[in-house]
Each structure stands twice: as C-alpha cells, then as structure tokens.
N, C-alpha and C positions, 0 to 999 in steps of 0.2 A: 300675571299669575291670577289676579280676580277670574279673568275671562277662562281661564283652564280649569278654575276651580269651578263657575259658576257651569261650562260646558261640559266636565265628568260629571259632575250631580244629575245635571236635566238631560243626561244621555240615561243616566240609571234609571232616573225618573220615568223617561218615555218606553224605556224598554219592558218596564213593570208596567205601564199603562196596555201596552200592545199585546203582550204575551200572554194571556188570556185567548186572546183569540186567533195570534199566529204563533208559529212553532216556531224552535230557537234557530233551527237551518232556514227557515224562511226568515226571519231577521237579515240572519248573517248571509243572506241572499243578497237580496234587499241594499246592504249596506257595502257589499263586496260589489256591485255592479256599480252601485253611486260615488265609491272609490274612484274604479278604475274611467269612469268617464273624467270625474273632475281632473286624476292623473294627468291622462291625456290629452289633457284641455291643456294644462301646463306647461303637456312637451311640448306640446306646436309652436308654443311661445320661446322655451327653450331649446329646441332640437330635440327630434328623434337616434341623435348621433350615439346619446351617450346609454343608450337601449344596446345590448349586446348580451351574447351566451355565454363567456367567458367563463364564468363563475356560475355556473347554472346548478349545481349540486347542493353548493351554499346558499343561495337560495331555494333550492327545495327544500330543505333542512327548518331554515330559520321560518319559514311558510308553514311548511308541516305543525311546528312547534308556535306559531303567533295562532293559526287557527285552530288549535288547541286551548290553546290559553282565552281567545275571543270567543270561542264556542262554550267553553266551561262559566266563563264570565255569565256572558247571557242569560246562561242555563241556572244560575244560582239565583241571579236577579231574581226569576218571576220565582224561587222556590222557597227562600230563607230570607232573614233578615237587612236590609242594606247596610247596615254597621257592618253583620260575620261579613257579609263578601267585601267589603271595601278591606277592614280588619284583614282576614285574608289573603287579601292581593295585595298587603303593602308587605309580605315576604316575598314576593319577587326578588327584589335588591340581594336579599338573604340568598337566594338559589341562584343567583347571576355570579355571586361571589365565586361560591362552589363549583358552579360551571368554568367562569372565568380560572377557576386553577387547573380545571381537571384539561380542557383544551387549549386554551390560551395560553397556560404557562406562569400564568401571576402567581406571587407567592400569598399563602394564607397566613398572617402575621398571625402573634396572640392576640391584638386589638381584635382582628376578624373571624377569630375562633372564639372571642367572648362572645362580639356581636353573632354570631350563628346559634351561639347555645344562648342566648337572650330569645332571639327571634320564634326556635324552636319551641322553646319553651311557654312562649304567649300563644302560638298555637294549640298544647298539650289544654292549656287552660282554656279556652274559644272553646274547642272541641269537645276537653274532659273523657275521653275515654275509662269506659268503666263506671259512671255516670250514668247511663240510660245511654239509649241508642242515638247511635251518631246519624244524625240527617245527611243522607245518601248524597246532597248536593252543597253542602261543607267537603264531604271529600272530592267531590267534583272540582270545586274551587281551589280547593288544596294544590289536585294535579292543574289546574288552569296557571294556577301561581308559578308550579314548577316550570310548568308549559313558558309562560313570561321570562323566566330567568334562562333558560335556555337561549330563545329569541333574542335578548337585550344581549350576548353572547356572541349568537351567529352575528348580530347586527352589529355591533363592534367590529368585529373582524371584517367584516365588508365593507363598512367605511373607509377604511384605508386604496378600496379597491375601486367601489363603487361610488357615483353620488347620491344624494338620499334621493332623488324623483325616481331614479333607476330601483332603487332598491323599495318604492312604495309601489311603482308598475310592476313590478315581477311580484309581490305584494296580491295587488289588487287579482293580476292577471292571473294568478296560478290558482288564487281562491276562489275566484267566480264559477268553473264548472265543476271544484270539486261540495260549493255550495248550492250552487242553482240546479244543476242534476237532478239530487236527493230531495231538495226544498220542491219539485216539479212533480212529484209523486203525488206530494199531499199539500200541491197550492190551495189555498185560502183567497179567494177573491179581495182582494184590496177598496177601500171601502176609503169615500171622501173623508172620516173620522180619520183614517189612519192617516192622512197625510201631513199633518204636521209633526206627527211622533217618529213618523217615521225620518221628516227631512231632518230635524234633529239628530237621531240616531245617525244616520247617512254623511253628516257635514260635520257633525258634534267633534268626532276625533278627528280626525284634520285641523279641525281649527285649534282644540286646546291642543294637541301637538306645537300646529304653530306658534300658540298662545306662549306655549313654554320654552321653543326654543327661542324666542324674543327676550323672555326675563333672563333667560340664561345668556344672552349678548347685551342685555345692560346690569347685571346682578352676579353675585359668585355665585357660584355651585350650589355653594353653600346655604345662602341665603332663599334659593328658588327651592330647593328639596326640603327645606322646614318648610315652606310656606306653603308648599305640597301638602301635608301633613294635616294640615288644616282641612281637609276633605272628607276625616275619616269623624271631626264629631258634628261636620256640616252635614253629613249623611246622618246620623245618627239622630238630628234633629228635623233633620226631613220626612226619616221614615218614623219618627216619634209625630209627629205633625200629622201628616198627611194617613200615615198608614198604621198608626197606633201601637206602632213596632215595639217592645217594651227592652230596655239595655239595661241587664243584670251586672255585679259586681265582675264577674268573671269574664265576662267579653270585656268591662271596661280594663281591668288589670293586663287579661292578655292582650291589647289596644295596646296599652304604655309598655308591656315590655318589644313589643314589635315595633314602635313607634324609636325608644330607646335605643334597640339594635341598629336600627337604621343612622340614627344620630351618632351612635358610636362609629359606627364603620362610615360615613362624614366625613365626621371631625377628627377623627382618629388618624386617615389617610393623608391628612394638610402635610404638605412638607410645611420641615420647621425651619422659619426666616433665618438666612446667617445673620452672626455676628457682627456687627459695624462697629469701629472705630471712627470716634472724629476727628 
C-alpha cells in the first residue's frame, strides 16, 4: 500500500507538472498507448488466447465510462486544487454503490443509504453551491467520479467473465484511437523534460493497481481501503508543500464526511461472525 500510495501522488504530481504545456487528450494519449504496449508485453507471456469479442458491448460501456472518469481526473489536476480532486474521486465507491443496485441487482441496505447521504453531503460542502461560483473543473471531476463508479460496476461484472489482462487490453486498446486521434490535431512536440513525467504518468497506474491488488492478497479488504485513504491528506500536504495550495475548513469537513461514508459502507458490509459454541 506505501507503493500505491507513494504512485497515485507522483502520478498527480507529474501530470500537474506536464499540463502546462500538453493538453489533457495528449496525456491521456501518451498513457493509453504506454498501456497498451506493456498489456501486450504480458500477453505474450500469458497467451493471446484469452483476448476474445465475447463481451465486446461491456467493454465498450465500462471504456466509454473509465475514460471519462481518467479524462475528468487529468483535466481537474492541472485546474483546481489536488485535495478537491483526490476529495472528489474518493466518491466513486459512493456512485459504484448506486450503480451496483441500479444494474447489478445488490440491495441498497440503510447502512448504504446513510453512507450515500454522508458522501453526498461532503461534496454539497467541497462545492458549496450558492457560495460564489463553482469552478467548472470541480464539476468535471464530479462527473469523472461518477464516470469511476460506473466502470468499478461494469468491471465487476466482467470479472466473472473475463480475466483482468483481457479486460485492461480491451482497456488500453479501445482508448488509444479514441485518444490519439484528437490529441494528433493539436500534438505538442514531446521534449527530453517531459520524459520522466511522463514515464511516471504511463507506468504509475499499473503499478499502484498492482501495488494494491498485492496488499489486498496479504491484508482484508478492510484494512487496504483505510490505508487508501491515507492519499487524500498525503495530497493535501503535497499540494500545501510544493504548490502552496491552501485547505479551508470546508474541503477539510467535506474530506471526513466522504472519507466517513466510505468507512461506513466498509464496515457496514462485514458479514457478522456466527456463533460458537465450545
């Protein structure tokens, strides 16, 4: 979890560093092609066998909506403060819920109908509507977040069908010309500076993916998503640090009750041990 934590920061890091001088479809170019290579590195080692059309709809679906979510992400980076967007995108879990009952079928207990009016709620406050004007790339983020919960949804449901290499080459594959395309209009020459921010950027999520799905095969569930959480005031002293970013009362409050909902909907979900007898 260090290595997941330490990789989303110096992923956020680099993309605030870059984006000044390249545009958010040229990032998400950039990282969509350096996906799909490494992908492919892996089949060769694992078989091309388990690449199939099968399910081709559900992945365009859960595609559509992760680059949404990865496109929004970026775009708030270089705009707003790295607390709001981290803050922000930890209501995914919250719109995964939501999703998860509206397609999949799961039921919305009352524990998870607190945790959503929590969640929601920490956003009202982030936001503050009515306030003064809401910065255009907060609501970007917002639908990025939704974008997220969506994806974590379709990807679920795929799992059962798919393996993950399959489901990160249909991933890579499906995003690369609807990124590289658009990013070709208005390329930016790539310049020796950018190359380390950008291999960062390119390798970063893969790895803290990996990073996580390892604490999650030696750790609960439970234990690896608190320690998630740990990201949002590692950002906040990053962008206080580095970017002079300044954290009011009301991004901090709506942090914990967003932070909260997630805890609740957790812990909430534990089935409860039987009974023993000795």
């Amino acid at each position: 979890m260090a290595g997941a934590l330490v990789l989303f920061t110096g992923m956020a890091v680099a993309v605030r560093e870059v984006s000044s001088e390249l545009s958010t479809i040229q990032i998400l170019a950039v990282r969509s092609v350096a996906g799909l290579l490494i992908v492919s590195a892996l089949l060769c080692r694992s078989g091309w066998s388990q690449i199939r059309c099968t399910h081709l709809k559900l992945h365009l679906l859960r595609n559509a909506a992760q680059f949404g979510g990865q496109f929004s992400w970026l775009y708030a980076i270089a705009a707003i403060p790295l607390a709001t967007v981290f803050a922000i995108e930890f209501t995914a879990p919250i719109w995964t819920a939501i999703f998860a009952a509206l397609l999949l079928g799961e039921r919305i207990t009352p524990v998870r109908m607190f945790a959503i009016a929590c969640g929601l709620t920490g956003v009202l406050l982030i936001l503050r509507p009515g306030a003064g004007i809401i910065h255009p790339a907060a609501l970007v983020m917002l639908a990025g977040a939704i974008s997220f919960g969506l994806a974590y949804t379709m990807t679920k449901k795929l799992t059962g069908r798919e393996s993950m290499l399959a489901i990160l080459f249909w991933m890579s594959a499906l995003q690369v010309p609807v990124s590289v395309i658009p990013a070709l209009w208005h390329w930016t020459p790539l310049a020796p500076q950018h190359a380390p921010w950008l291999l960062l950027i390119a390798c970063g999520g893969l790895g803290a993916h990996y990073c996580m799905v390892r604490a999650l095969a030696l750790a609960d569930a439970t234990v690896v998503v608190t320690l998630d959480f740990l990201r949002l005031p590692l950002i906040t002293l990053i962008g206080y640090w580095i970017y002079s970013e300044p954290a009011d009362w009301y991004l901090a409050a709506g942090a914990a009750l967003i932070l909260a909902a997630n805890l609740v909907n957790v812990f909430g979900r534990q089935p409860k041990p039987a009974n023993t007898q000795a």
